[in-house]
N, C-alpha and C positions, 0 to 999 in steps of 0.2 A: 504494500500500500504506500502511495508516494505521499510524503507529506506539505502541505502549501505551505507556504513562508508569510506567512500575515504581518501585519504592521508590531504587532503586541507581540508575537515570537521574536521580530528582528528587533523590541525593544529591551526585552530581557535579557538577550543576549551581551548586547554591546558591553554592559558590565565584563562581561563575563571576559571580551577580548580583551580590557583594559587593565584587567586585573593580569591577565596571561602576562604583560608589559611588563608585570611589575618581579615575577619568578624571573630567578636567573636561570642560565638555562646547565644542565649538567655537561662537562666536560667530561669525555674519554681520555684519559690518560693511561700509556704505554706504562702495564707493569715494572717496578724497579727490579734493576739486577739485570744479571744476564741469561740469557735462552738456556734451555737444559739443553737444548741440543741446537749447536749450529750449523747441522746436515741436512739437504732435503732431497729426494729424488723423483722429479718429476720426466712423465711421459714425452718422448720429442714426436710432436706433432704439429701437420700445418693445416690449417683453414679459417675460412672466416668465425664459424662458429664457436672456436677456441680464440679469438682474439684475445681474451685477459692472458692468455701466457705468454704472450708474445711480451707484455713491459711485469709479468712478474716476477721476472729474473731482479731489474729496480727493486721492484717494492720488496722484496724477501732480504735482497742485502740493506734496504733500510731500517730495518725489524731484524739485522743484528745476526743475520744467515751469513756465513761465510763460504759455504759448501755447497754449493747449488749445481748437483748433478742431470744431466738430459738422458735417459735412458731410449735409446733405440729399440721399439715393441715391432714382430715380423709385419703390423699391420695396424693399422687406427679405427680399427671397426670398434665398438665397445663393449661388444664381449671379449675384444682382446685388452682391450684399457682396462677392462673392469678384473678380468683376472689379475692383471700384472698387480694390481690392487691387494687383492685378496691372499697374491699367494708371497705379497710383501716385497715385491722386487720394485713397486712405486710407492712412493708418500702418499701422494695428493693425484686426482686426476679429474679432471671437468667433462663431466655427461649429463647424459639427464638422466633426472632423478629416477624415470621411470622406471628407466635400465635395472638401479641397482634394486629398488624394490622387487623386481623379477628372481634379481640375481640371490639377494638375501633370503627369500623366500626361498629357494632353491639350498640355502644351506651355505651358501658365503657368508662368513666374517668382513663383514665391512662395517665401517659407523659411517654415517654422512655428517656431514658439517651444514652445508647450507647447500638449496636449487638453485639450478641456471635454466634458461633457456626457456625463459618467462614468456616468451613472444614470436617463438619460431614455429609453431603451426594455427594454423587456418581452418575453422570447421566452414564448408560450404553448405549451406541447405537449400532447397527449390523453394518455392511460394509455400504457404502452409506452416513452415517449418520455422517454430522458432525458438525453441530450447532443445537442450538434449532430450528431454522427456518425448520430444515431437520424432524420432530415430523410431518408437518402438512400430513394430511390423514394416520399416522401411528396407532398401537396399541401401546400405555404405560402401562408396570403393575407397579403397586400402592398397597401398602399396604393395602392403603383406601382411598374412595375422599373426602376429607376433615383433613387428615392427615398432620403433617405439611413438610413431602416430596412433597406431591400433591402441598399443596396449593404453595411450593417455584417453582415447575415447572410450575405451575398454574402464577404464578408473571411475572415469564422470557420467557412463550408463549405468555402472551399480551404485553409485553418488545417490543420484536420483530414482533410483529402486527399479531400475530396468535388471534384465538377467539378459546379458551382452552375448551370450550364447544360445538363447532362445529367440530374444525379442529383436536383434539387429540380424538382415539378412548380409553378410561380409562378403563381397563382393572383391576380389582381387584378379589381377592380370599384371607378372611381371615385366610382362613389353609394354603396355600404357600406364601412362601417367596417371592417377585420381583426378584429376582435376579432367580428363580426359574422358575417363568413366563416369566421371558428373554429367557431362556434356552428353 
């Protein structure tokens, strides 16, 4: 339910932002002392979608890293990034989230720190359609099932109490594109 913004809400308010003026605001400060560890080993990989590692080599020896290793993995897929994780041969390595939730479930030791890749897929829908809840008894094309497009629409149909095995029909074709099989 949207709420309307009346004269007497936006007068109640203004208080409210004047007072915000008056807290100061908290400062993060860099724990004292030095790092337990000043080693790190991260994945050598290239694409846009990794762009933060390309200037984290900076930011790591500003936070007191001396030791900032690039590990060569036979490939950048992220079942292969995500192993090198698991089985300890990387520190750190940037996917999504989706991935490792698969992969943990599966019985991987990983801990996540924080997601990435907030704004990198696109749900298309035809006329009609306009939440996830609006999928159930539809066709979805997918690049693949088990993809990590799939598996995040896969997340937000049982979000919304769909049964993403039942209720979407998963439509895939490795030589067209999704966006292709919308069309």
């Amino acid at each position: 339910m949207a709420s309307t913004l009346t004269r007497r809400r936006f007068l109640k308010t203004i208080p409210l932002a004047g007072a915000a003026g008056l807290v100061s605001p908290m400062v993060a400060m860099a724990a004292d002392g030095s790092l337990e560890t000043t080693s790190v080993r991260l994945p050598k990989t290239i694409g846009l979608c990794v762009a933060p590692e390309f200037i984290v080599d900076d930011l790591l020896r500003a936070e007191g890293f001396t030791d900032i290793h690039y590990v060569e993995l036979p490939s950048p897929l992220p079942n292969v990034t995500i192993e090198a994780v698991a089985r300890g041969e990387t520190d750190f390595n940037l996917n999504y989230s989706i991935n490792y939730v698969w992969e943990i479930d599966g019985g991987k030791s990983i801990t996540l720190l924080a997601g990435v890749h907030v704004g990198c897929y696109e749900l298309f829908g035809r006329e009609g359609i306009h939440g996830i809840a609006d999928l159930k008894g539809k066709s979805v094309g997918v690049g693949a099932v088990g993809s990590p497009g799939a598996l995040l629409l896969t997340m937000m149909a049982a979000h919304v109490g769909l049964d993403p095995a039942k209720d979407i029909d998963w439509v895939t074709d490795p030589k067209v594109k999704p966006i292709e099989l919308f069309v």
